[in-house]
N, C-alpha and C positions, 0 to 999 in steps of 0.2 A: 475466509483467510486462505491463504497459498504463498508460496516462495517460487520464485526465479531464481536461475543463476544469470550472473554479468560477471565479465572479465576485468579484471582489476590486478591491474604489473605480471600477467602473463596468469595468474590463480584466477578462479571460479571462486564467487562470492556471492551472497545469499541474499536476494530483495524477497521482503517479506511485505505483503502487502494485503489489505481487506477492502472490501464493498460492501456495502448494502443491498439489500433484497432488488432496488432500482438499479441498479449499477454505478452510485453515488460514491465518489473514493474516501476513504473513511480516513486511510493513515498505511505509511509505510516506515521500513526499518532496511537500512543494507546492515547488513551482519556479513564476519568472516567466517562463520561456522551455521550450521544447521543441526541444533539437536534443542534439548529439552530446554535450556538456557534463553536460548535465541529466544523460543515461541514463546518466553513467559517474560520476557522483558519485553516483547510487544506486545500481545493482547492487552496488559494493564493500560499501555500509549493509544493504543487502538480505540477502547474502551472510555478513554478520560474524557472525548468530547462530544460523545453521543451516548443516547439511555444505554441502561442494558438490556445486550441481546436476549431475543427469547431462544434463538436457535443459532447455533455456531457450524458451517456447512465446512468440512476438512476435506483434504485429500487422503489417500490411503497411509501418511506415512509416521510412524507411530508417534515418534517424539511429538508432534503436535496435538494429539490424543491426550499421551503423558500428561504435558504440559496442561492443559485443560482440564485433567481428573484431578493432579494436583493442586490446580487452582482452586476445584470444586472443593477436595479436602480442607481449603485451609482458610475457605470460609471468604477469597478474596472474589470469587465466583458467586452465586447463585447454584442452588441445588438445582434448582427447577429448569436450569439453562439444560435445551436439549441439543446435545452434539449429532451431526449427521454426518455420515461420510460416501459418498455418491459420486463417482466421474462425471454424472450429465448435471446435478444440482451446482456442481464447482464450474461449468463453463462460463457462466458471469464474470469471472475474475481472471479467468482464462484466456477471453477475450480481449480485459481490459488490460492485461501484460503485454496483448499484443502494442496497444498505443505505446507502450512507455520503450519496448522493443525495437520499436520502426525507429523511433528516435534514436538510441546507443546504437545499433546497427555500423552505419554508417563512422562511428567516432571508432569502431574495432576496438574497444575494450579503453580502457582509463590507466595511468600512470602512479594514480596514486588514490589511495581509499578514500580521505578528503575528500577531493577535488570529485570525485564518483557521487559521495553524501549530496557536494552541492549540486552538482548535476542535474542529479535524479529530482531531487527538490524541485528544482528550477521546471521541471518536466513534468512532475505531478502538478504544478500549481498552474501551468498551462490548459492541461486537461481537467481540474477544475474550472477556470474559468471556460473552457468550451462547453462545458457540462451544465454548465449555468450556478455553479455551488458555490462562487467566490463572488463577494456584492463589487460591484462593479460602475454604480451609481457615480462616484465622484472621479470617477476614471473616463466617463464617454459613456456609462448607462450601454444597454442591451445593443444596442445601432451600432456599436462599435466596432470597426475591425481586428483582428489579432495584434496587429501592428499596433494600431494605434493605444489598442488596451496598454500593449510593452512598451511602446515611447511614454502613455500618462506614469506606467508605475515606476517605471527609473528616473523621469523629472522628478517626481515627489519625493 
């Protein structure tokens, strides 16, 4: 798990986002704030469509720790969940912000928080389907171009 920031109506706001051990995208959250709050109302979203973790990889920055011991305390966690905090174990997700980056880039920051929520959706679900994580069978199956993935899912 890690956060970015994106620019939204001229303020810095917070993309919170996880992978897995493969670099499979698990789940993201924009938030206006970064502290103990934030990181505990995603992990649970995070958490809701895959097992639970044996090991949760952090960056240095504490509120996410917090957020995590707390979870631990109140029983919504696993005790046995081992937290790790490492610059070189977090370059997985590191890398994968770079994808979602290259994309906003370009758009120089968002007008409104909404419109950033849909955005960014729309841009994780991309990079799922490059990833191969989004079934894709009734859309054109594996053989299919980008394009033509985005022309079958907006017909439907």
């Amino acid at each position: 798990m890690d956060e970015t920031y994106i620019k939204v109506d001229g303020r810095w706001v917070y993309l919170y986002r996880a992978v897995d051990k493969v670099g499979r995208s698990i789940d993201f959250l924009l938030s206006r704030n970064r502290d103990v709050n934030a990181a505990k109302s995603f992990l649970p979203s995070a958490m809701k469509n895959t097992r639970t973790p044996t090991k949760i990889t952090l960056d240095a920055y504490a509120a996410s720790h917090r957020a995590v011991r707390e979870m631990k305390e109140n029983g919504e966690l696993s005790q046995g969940v081992r937290v790790r905090s490492s610059q070189y174990l977090n370059n997985l997700i590191e890398q994968d912000h770079r994808r979602v980056k290259q994309r906003i880039r370009p758009m120089l920051g968002f007008i409104r928080f909404e419109n950033a929520a849909v955005t960014i959706s729309g841009i994780e679900l991309a990079e799922k389907i490059k990833k191969g994580q989004f079934k894709t069978g009734k859309l054109g199956g594996r053989r299919a171009t980008m394009s033509e993935l985005w022309s079958a899912a907006l017909s439907a």
